[in-house]
N, C-alpha and C positions, 0 to 999 in steps of 0.2 A: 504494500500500500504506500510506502513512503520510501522505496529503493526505485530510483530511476534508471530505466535500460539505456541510455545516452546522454550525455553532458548538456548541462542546465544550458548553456549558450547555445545549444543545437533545440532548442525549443523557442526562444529570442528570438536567434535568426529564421527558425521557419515561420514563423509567428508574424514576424514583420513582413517577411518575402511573401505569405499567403494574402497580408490586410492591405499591403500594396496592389495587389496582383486586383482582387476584387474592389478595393477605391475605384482604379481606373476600371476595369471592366463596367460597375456598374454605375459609372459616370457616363459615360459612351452609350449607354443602356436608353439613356435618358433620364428625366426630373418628374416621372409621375410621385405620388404622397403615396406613403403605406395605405394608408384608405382609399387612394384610387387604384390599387392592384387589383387585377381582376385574376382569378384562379389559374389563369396559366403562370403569370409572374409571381405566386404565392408558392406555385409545385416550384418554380425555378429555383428561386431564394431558400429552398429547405432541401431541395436536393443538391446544390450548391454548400450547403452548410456541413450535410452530409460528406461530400466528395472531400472538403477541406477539413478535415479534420482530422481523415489520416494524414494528411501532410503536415497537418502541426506538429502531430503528435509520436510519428514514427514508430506509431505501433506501442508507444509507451501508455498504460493505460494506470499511471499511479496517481496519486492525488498530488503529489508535488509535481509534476509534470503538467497536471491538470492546471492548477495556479498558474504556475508559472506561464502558461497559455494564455491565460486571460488577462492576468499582469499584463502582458506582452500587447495583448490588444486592449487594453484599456488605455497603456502608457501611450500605442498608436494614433489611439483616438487623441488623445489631449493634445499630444504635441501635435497632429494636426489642425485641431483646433486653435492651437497658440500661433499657428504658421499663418493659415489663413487669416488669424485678426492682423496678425503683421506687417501683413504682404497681400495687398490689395491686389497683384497681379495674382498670385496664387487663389484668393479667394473667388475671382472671376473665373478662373479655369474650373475649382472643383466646384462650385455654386452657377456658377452660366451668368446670365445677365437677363433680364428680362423680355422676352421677345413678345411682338403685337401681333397679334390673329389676325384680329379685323380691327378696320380703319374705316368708319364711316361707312359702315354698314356691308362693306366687301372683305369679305374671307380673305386669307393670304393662304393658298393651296402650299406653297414651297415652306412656308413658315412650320405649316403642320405637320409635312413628310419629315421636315428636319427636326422635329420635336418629337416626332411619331405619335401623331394623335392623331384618331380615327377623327370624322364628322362626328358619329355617334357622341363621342368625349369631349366635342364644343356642343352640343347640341345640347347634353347634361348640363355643364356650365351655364349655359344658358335661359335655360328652364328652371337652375336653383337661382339665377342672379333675377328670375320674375319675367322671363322675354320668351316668343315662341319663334322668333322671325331673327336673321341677323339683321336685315333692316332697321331693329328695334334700337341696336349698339352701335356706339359711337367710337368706341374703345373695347376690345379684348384683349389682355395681355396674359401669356402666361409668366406665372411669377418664378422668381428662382428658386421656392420652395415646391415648385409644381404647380398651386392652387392656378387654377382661371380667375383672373378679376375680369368683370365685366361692369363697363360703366355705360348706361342707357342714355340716348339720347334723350331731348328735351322733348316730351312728349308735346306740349302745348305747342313749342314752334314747329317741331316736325306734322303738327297737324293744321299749321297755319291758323293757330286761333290767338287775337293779339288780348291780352291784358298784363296788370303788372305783375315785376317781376318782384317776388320774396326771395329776400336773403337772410 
């Protein structure tokens, strides 16, 4: 339970070489939210967890081995976190930058492909931001955290009706 088959730095090193390996993978993956996964990228992320864990672990199944794992990627997480407040270039790279759907009520079809979002997935967005039509929006942007913001136009002038305006 507490005798390990390979040297404490050979679980460090895989440990980091595996939290790297999947950063960027599921960077490139794209920015959808854990609640917008839909069941295939839920089987992915667990059979992925799976695959990676003989590689941390080398077959070592003790509880210091185990630690030492999680250590390993905990420590990864933070100091990534410390990098990206840092390094504003960094943090564009793993976080993205905001990109706009729709502009005035017309889709941006290339914007999607490169985000990989179906219709179906602005059409959702859409429908919780209260619109059935993109004609409706004036603004869609996906956020660097994934969410859709969606800002509607101005109903009143988009329906040519004049009174004043409340601020």
């Amino acid at each position: 339970m507490f005798q390990l088959s390979v040297p404490w730095w050979e679980f460090v090193v895989r440990g980091v070489v595996v939290y790297l390996f999947l950063l960027v993978f599921l960077r490139l993956t794209g920015r959808r939210q854990i609640g917008q996964y839909d069941p295939f990228d839920l089987i992915l992320l667990l059979i992925l967890s799976n695959a990676v864990q003989n590689s941390m672990n080398a077959g070592d199944n003790s509880l210091i081995g185990g630690l030492i794992s999680a250590l390993t990627l905990i420590g990864c997480h933070v100091l990534m976190a410390r990098l990206t407040w840092m390094s504003p270039r960094l943090a564009r790279w793993m976080d993205g930058k905001p990109r706009v759907l729709i502009q005035a009520g017309q889709l941006d079809a290339g914007a999607m492909r490169d985000e990989r979002l179906t219709p179906d997935d602005v059409h959702a967005a859409l429908r919780a931001a209260g619109c059935l039509h993109t004609h409706e929006v004036e603004r869609a942007t996906i956020e660097n955290n994934g969410q859709i913001t969606v800002v509607l136009r101005n109903r009143d002038s988009a329906e040519g009706l004049k009174g004043d305006d409340v601020s």
